[in-house]
C-alpha positions, 0 to 999 in steps of 0.5 A, a space after each residue: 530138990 525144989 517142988 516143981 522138979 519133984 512134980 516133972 519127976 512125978 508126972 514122968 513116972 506116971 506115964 510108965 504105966 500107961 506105956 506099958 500098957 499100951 502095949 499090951 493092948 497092942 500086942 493083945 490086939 495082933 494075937 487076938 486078931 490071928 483068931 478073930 475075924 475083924 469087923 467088915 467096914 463095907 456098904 452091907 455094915 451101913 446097910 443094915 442100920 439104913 435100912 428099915 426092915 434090918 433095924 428089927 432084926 439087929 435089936 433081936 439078939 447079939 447072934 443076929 447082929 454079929 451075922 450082919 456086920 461081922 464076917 461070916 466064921 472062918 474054918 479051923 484051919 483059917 482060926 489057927 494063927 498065921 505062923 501055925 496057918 504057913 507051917 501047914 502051908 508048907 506041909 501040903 506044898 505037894 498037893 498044893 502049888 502055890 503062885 509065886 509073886 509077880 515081878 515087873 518082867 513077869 507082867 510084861 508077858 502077861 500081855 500080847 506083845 507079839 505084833 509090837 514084836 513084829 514090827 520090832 523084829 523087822 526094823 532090827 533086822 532091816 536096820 542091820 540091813 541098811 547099816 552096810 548100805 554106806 558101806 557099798 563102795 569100800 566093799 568095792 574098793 576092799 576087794 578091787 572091783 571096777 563099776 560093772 558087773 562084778 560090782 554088781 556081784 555083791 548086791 547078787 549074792 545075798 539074794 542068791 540064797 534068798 532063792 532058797 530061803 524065801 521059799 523054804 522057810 515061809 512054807 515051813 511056817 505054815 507046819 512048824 508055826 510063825 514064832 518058831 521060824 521067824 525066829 530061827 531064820 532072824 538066828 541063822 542071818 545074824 550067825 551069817 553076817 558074824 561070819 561075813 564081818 570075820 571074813 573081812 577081817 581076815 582078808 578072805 578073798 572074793 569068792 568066799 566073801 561072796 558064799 558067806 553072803 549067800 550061806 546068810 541069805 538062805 536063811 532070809 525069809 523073816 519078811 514074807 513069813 512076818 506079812 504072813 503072821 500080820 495077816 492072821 493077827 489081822 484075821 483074828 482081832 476085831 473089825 478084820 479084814 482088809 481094813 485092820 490087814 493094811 493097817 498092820 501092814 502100813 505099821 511094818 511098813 513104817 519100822 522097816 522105813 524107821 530102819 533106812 532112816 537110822 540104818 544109813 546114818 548109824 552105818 555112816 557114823 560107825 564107819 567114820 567114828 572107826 577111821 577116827 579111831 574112836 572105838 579102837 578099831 583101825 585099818 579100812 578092812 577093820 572099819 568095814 567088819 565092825 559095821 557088819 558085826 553090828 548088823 549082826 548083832 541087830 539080826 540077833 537081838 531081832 531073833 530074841 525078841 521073837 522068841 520072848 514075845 510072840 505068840 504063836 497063831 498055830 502050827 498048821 495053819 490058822 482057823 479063821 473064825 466066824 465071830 472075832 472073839 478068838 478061843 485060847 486053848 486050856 488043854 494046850 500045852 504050848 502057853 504061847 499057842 492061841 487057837 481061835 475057832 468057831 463057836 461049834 469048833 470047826 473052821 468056817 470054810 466060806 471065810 477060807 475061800 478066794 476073798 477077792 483077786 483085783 488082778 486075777 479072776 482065780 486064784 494062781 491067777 491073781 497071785 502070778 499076776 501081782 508076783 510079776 508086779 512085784 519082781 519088776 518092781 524089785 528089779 528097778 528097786 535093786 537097781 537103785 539101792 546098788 548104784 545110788 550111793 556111787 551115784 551120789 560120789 561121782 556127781 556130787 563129790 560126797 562121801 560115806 557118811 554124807 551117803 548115809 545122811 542122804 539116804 536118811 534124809 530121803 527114808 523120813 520122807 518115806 517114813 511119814 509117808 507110811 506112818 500117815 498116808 499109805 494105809 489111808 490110801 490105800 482104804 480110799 482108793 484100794 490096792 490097784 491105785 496104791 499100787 499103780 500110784 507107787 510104781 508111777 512115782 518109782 518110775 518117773 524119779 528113776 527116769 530123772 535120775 537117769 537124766 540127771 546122771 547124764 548130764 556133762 560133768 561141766 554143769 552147775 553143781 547146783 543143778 545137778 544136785 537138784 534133780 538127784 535130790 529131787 528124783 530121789 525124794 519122788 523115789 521114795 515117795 512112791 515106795 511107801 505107797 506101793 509097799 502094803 498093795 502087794 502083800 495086801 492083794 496076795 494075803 486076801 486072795 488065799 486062805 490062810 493055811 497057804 499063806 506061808 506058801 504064797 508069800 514065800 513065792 512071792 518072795 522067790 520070784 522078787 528075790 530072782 529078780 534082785 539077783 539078775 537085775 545088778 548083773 545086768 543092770 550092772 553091765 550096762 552101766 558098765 557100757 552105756 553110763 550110769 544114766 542108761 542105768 536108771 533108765 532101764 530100772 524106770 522102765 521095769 517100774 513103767 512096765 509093773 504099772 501096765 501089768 497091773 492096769 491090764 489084769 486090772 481091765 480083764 477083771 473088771 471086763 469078765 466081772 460086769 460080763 457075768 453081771 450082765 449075763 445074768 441080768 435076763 436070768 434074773 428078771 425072768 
């Protein structure tokens, strides 16, 4: 063997030693580790050399040293090696509880979901909603029905049960708590409309199609009791009142606008993807059950998302607190219960008492005065949802999908509208001009729809096309506007324990209003045409604006006359 391999074979065989070694250090290092607290590299190491006063202190002794830059000494418990420390972990399980570790699912409930919920919970369920809204005319046709009153019928079912739903569960809701109902009412909707999507598929006649409709509109109720919860989140969170109320309520006034911008399109799309043969459905009484089965699927999916991330504001009302901080309660056993009260405890009465009526000077007054607002408005707004999309096929030869795609079109109007106008509007002019600006757009788009509809058949197409396309535009303009006025006016002139109860007034009354209105809205489109129709809807809208005008002007008369008389008094 030559010199230099004898050297390579030397040097390698040197470095064993030195291998073997380091990892006894290594090994050494890890056990003694287990015993030994390690040395604290922190500002209060450095802090002991920097200052003058410490410098002495450390020269004393190693004892003194060792307390500046070590840890303090640890139990005997803690010195004992960690496999022995988790054994004895292991033993004392019963006495002491450990925390599991937090996975991804887990930190997203660690944070307050609820109003996000909301709002996500009302476009699914309005997004079920406007998904049947192309489908209107084949439900016609499934069944046979001429354009009048029985065509009428199946826009007047579903709010039928609305009656008693809107009243019962919104009132329940203030006992049993927001989460709890909301949740069960988006459940039993969701389980009423698989029952309506069965009844197509199977061919059930009229009369029972139309029960389902009503056994799933009792269970409506979603709408007023989520206003009713925006209203004690807003009441709650810092900066609130009417400012962070109509912000909340222009949010879901925007999913639910989001909603009839996919809704109509999805409903459209699902419909012709059907007749294609796409997704293995055929036959027209096949392609309308499945668009109602995914309606239903949405509801369902709505009624989930409550349960998982809303948190309850209470079950008997909530406590409105002097001061925004708001109080969780520890004792409580519900986690998803947030209490909030006052510093002492105890609810400030002065916050629960009539805030402010703009249409009433009391309280029934003022809510009565906005719920008749408010069913006039449904009354022409129910009008126009039931007959526009015939409409849009008579005069202008579309079809389904085409239908959906317009009422899209029209609800991103709408939508920006709500996601950038509404709110600002309505804190610069207040609910009275939201109001009245919104019922007079809904009116005047009605009014050239109802023109446009009795133009001869004759005509240009292009001319015809304008005014509906324009008329609809200015329609849907005006919805936003007028959308959060009302609940904004109802939710600030009630305390908050009768929330539930007044929304869900509110929503009966609209609701009877959307039942009569098709039928006989439907009658006379039965009798004098469609632009009769129209006509009469704008007239309900032109009539909520005098209602509003003229409670607004007894108001204001009775408020500068208590002014006045009490002027004398004062300067005495």
């Amino acid at each position: 063997m030559s010199a230099p391999a004898t050297q390579r074979r030397h040097r390698r065989l040197s470095l064993i030693p030195v291998t073997i070694a380091s990892f006894a250090v290594a090994a050494n290092s890890i056990s003694v580790s287990n015993y030994f607290p390690p040395v604290i590299h922190s500002n209060r190491h450095v802090s002991c050399f920097a200052n003058p006063q410490l410098k002495l202190s450390v020269g004393i002794g190693y004892r003194r040293r060792r307390q500046c830059c070590y840890a303090p000494a640890r139990s005997s418990t803690e010195l004992q090696p960690t496999a022995l420390r988790a054994s004895n972990t292991l033993d004392h399980d019963d006495d002491h509880s450990t925390e599991p570790p937090r996975t991804s699912f887990s930190k997203i409930f660690k944070h307050d979901l609820s109003v996000p919920a909301v709002l996500l919970a009302s476009f699914l369920n309005l997004l079920g909603f406007t998904m049947a809204s192309p489908i209107q005319p084949a439900l016609g046709k499934h069944f046979s029905l001429p354009i009048g009153a029985s065509f009428g019928s199946l826009s007047s079912a579903y709010p039928l049960g609305m009656l008693l739903g809107v009243f019962v569960w919104p009132t329940l809701s203030d006992v049993l708590g927001r989460k709890f109902v909301m949740s069960l009412t988006l459940f039993g909707s969701g389980m009423g409309l698989l029952l309506q999507s069965y009844g197509i598929r199977k061919c059930w006649t009229l009369e029972q199609f139309l029960t389902a409709r009503v056994l799933t509109g009792c269970f409506a109720g979603n709408s007023p009791i989520s206003k009713a919860y925006l209203a004690d989140r807003g009441s709650l969170s810092s900066g609130g009142g009417r400012g962070e109320l109509s912000k909340y309520l222009a949010w879901k006034d925007a999913a639910s606008t989001l909603a009839f911008i996919l809704g109509p399109v999805f409903g459209g799309l699902v419909y012709q993807l059907c007749g294609r043969g796409v997704l293995g459905v055929t036959g027209e009484s096949n392609r309308i059950s499945f668009v109602i089965l995914c309606s239903a699927v949405a509801s369902l999916l709505a009624s989930m998302a409550i349960m998982l991330f809303v948190k309850n504001t209470g079950s008997s009302g909530v406590k409105i607190p002097r001061s925004p901080a708001v109080a969780h309660d520890n004792k409580n056993e519900d986690k998803d219960t947030i209490i909030d009260a006052t510093k002492d405890g105890e609810c400030d009465t002065s916050t629960t008492e009539l805030i402010s009526c703009p249409l009433g000077s009391t309280l029934w007054a003022g809510v009565a005065s906005v719920a008749v607002v408010s069913s006039l408005y449904h009354a022409a707004d129910s009008t126009f949802f039931a007959f526009f999309p015939t409409l849009l096929q008579n005069r202008l030869h579309v079809g389904t999908q085409a239908v959906g795609m317009a009422l899209t079109s029209f609800a991103i109007v709408s939508f920006a509208m709500s996601a950038f106008v509404s709110s600002r509007f309505l804190k610069a002019f207040g609910p009275v001009t939201a109001c009245t600006t919104g019922l007079g757009a809904v009116g005047t788009g009605l009014w050239t729809l109802g023109y446009a509809a009795s133009l001869p058949a004759g005509i240009n197409m292009g001319v015809t096309a304008a005014f509906i396309l324009g008329a609809s535009a200015l329609y849907y303009i005006g919805v936003p506007l007028f959308g959060p006025s009302v609940p904004t006016m109802l939710l600030l002139c009630v305390p908050a324990h009768k929330r539930g109860a007044v929304m869900g007034f509110d929503g009966a009354v609209n609701t009877l209003a959307r039942v009569i209105s098709p039928l006989v809205i439907g009658e006379i489109h039965r009798v004098k045409g469609a632009g009769a129709c129209f006509r009469v809807a704008g007239s309900c809208a032109y009539a909520a604006v005098g209602v509003a005008l003229f409670r607004r002007h007894l108001v204001l008369r009775k408020m500068f006359g208590k002014s006045s008389s009490a002027t004398p008094a004062d300067a005495k």
